[in-house]
C-alpha positions in Angstrom: 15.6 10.4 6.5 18.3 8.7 4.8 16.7 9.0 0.7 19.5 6.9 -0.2 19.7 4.2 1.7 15.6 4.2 1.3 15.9 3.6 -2.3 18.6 1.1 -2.1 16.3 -0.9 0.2 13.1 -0.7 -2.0 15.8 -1.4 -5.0 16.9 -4.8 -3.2 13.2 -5.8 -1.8 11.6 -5.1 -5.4 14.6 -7.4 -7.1 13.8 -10.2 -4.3 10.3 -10.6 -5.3 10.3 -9.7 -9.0 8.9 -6.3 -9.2 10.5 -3.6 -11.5 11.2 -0.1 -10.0 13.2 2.4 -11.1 14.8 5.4 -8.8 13.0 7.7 -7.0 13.5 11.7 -7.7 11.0 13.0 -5.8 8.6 11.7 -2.7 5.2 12.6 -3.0 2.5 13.4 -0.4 0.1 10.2 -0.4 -2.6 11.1 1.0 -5.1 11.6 -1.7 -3.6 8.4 -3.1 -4.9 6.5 0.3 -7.9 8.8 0.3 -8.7 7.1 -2.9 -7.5 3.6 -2.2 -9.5 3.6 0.6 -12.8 4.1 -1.6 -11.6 1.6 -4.1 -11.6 -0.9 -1.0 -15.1 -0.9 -1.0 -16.1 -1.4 -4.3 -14.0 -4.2 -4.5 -10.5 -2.7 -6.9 -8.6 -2.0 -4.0 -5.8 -4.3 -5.4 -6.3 -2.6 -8.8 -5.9 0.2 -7.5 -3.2 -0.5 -5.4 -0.8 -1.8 -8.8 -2.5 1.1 -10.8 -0.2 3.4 -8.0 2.7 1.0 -7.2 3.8 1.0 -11.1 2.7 5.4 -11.2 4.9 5.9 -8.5 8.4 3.2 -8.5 7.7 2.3 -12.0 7.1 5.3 -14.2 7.6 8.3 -11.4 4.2 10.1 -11.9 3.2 12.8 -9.3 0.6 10.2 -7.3 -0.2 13.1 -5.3 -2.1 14.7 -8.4 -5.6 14.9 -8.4 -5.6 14.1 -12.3 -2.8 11.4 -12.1 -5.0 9.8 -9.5 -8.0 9.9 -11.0 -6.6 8.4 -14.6 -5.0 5.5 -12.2 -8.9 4.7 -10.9 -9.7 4.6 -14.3 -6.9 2.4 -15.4 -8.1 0.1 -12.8 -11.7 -0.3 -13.6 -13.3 2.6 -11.6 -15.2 5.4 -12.2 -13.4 8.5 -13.3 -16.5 10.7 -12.4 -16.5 9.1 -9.3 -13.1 9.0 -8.0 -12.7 12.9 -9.1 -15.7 13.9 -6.5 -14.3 11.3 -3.8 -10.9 13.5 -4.2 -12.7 16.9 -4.2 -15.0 16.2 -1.4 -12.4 14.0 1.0 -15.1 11.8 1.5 -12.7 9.3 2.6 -10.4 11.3 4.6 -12.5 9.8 8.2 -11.7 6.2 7.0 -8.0 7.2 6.3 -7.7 9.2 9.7 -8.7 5.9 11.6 -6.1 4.2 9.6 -3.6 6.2 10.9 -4.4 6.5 14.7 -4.6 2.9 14.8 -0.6 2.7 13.1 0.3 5.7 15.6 -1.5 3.5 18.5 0.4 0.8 17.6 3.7 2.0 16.3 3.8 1.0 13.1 6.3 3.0 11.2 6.8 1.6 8.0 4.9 -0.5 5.5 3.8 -2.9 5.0 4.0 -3.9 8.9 2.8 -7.4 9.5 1.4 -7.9 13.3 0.6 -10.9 14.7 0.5 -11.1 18.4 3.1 -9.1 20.2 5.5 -10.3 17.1 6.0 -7.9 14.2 7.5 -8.2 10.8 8.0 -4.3 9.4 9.3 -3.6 6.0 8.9 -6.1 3.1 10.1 -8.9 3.6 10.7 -12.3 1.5 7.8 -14.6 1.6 9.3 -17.2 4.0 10.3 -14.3 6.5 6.4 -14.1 6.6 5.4 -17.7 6.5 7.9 -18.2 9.3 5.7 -15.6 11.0 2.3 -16.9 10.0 3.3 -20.5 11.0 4.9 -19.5 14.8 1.3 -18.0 15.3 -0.9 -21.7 13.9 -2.1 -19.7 11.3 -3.5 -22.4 9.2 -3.3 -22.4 5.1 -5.9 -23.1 3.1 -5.5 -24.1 -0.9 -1.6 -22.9 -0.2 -2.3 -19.6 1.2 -2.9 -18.5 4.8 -5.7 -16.8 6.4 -6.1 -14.3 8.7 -8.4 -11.8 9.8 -7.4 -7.8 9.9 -8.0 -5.6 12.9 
């Protein structure tokens, strides 16, 4: 894995849509991190979640393989630190993210995010009209300026 060339990629995507990161020194192991994500899916702060760790890990360069980092980040975001400590100490969520992963090994998804829709793919981000182009070739239709589709 080219680190370099990785950075300079996440560098030019984060500049194209307005997001600030800063270099990365060190990759951490992210599975706790999805472990966790995936439980903050169902109580509805996924998204929370999901900034609380984008901005730990290309922002400020926090370990977001650390139970305690991970558990401050569910409470940054509106969950329960009690909570999200026993979901991390029990991998009560590690079934949920298993599936997650046979399906991207299934269907060869290497990178994310990794957009699918019919046999077309769009891997890596990508600028917003790379993925409307997308959306549109399939009909996907828009509703109140955004599009809709359903995840499987």
């Amino acid at each position: 894995m080219d680190v370099g060339a990785m950075q300079r990629r996440l560098k030019q995507a984060a500049a194209e849509a307005g997001l600030p990161f800063n270099d990365i020194h060190t990759l951490y192991n992210t599975r706790l991190a999805q472990e966790l994500s995936a439980w903050a899916e169902t109580v509805d702060a996924g998204s929370a979640f999901h900034h609380s760790v984008f901005a730990a890990n290309f922002i400020y360069g926090k370990n977001i393989s650390d139970p305690v980092v991970l558990e401050e980040l569910a409470v940054s975001a509106g969950l329960d630190g009690n909570a999200a400590a026993d979901i991390l100490k029990t991998r009560s969520f590690m079934g949920p993210v298993d599936r997650d992963w046979a399906i991207a090994r299934e269907r060869e998804v290497m990178v994310v995010p990794t957009l699918m829709l019919g046999h077309d793919r769009l891997a890596g981000a990508k600028p917003y009209e790379a993925m409307s182009r997308l959306m549109e070739k399939h009909g996907v239709p828009r509703h109140r300026g955004a599009y809709h589709v359903g995840v499987s």
